[in-house]
N, C-alpha and C positions, 0 to 999 in steps of 0.2 A: 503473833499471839493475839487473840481477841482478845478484843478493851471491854470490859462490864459496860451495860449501855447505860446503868445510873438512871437520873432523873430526867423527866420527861420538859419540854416546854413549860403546861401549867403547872407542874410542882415548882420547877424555878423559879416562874414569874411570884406564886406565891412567897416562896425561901426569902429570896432578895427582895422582896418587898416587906417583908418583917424589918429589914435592918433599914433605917431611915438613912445611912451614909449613900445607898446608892440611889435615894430622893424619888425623882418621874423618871423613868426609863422603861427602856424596852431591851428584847434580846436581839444583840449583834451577830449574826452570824459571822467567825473566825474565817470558817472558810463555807462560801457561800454554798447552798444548798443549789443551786444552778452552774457551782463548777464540781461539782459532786462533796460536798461537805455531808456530815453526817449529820443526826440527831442527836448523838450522845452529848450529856453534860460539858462534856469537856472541849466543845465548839464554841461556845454560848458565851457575852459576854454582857454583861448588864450595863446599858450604858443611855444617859442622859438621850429623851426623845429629840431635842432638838439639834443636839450633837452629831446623834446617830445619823439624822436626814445631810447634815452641813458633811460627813464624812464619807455617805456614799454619791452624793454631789462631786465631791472631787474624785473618788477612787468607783467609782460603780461596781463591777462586782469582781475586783482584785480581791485574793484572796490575803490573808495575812503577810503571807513570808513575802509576798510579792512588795506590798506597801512596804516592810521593812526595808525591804532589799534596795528600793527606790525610793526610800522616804527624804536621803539628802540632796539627790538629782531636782526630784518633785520642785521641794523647797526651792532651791536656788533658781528653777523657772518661776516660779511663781511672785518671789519675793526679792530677784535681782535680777531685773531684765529692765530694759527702757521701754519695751512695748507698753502699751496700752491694753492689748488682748494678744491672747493665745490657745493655739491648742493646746486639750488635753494628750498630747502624744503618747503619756505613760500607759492609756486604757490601752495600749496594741496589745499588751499581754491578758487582757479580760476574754472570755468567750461567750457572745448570746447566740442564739437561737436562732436569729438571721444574721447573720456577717453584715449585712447592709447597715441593718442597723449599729453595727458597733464603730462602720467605717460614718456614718453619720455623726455618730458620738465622740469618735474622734475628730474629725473635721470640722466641729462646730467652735468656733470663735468667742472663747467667755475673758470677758474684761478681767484685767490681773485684779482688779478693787476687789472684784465680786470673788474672787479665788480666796483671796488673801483674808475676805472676811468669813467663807466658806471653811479655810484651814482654824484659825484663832477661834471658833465657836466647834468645829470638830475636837481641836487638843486644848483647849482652854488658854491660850494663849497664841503670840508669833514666835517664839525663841522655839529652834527647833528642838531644842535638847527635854523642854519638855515634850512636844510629841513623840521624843525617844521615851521617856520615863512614861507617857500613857501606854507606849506597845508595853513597852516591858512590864508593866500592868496586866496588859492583859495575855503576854507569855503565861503570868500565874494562873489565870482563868484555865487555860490549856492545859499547863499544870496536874491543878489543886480542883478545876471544877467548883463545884456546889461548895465545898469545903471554903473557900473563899468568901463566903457567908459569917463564917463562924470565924475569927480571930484568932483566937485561944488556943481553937484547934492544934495551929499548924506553927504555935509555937514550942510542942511538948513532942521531946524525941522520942518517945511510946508511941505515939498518933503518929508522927510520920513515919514509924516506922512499918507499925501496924496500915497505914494509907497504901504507904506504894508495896506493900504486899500482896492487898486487895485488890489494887489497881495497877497492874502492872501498865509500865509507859509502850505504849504502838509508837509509831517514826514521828507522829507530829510532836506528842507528848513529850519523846527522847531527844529531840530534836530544840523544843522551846527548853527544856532541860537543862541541854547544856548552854545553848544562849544564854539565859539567864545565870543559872548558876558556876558553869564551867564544866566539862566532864565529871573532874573527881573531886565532887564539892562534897564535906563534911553536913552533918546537921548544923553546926555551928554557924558554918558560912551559909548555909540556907537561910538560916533565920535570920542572920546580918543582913543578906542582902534583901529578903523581903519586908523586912522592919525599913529599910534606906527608901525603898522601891515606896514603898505607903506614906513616910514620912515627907518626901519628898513631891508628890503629890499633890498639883494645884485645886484649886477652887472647882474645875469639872468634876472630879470624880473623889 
């Protein structure tokens, strides 16, 4: 089923820049626009400029589910090794444009300090359990889109239910969906767990 393509780039960056919680940022691309990610809204995630750079430092251009997927391997290289430096070995699953270069990207030798402060400025901390709760953040971006601006919204079972009517879920959509919520999540349990997902929520975002 086609996904409505929604709002564009400059309408977001305007949207989320009305709401002061998401401060200096820019838009993250979910799934990069070089491993074929879309334009639609519901790629997009609004996230701290200096963040965004410390996060594609480590991950270059993995898409989402891929960082997920590898986010507790990552970690435990990064943050419980005796080395001093290491490869990035996780970018094997990224694809650029020359393979040379991505076999270079992997093969280059970055000090664990330098990673480690790369990760804590990407997730606003070292504990990985928060870089669990910034994805699952931005699972709602994938979600909820634009909508994610507005609070209020997406706590009245009218509007969601009136939302995913209009917006019917494609496989990423259905996919962060049940991650986050479970398959056969009620309203009730939606709003529980996005109310947990926000409140829990460090000092980045």
């Amino acid at each position: 089923m086609a996904l409505p393509r929604g709002r564009g780039k400059a309408e977001l960056h305007r949207l989320y820049g009305k709401t002061k919680r998401f401060g200096n940022f820019n838009l993250h691309h979910l799934i990069p626009s070089s491993r074929g990610g879309g334009k639609k809204e519901f790629y997009f995630f609004s996230y701290k400029i200096k963040s965004h750079r410390a996060y594609h430092a480590l991950f270059l251009n993995m898409t989402f589910w891929e960082v997920l997927e590898a986010l507790d391997r990552i970690y435990e290289e990064i943050f419980h090794t005796d080395k001093e430096g290491i490869n990035r070995n996780w970018l094997s699953v990224c694809r650029l444009k020359k393979d040379r270069g991505l076999d270079v990207q992997i093969d280059n030798v970055y000090g664990v300090e330098y990673l480690q402060e790369k990760w804590i400025i990407a997730f606003g901390g070292q504990d990985v359990k928060q870089a669990q709760r910034l994805l699952e953040h931005m699972t709602l971006f994938i979600i909820f889109g634009s909508h994610m601006a507005v609070v209020d919204y997406r706590f009245d079972n009218g509007n969601l239910t009136e939302f995913f009517e209009e917006y019917p879920a494609n496989e990423d959509r259905l996919k962060a969906f049940n991650v986050c919520f479970g398959e056969f999540a009620d309203w009730q349990r939606i709003k529980t767990k996005m109310s947990k997902i926000l409140r829990q929520l460090g000092p980045l975002n």
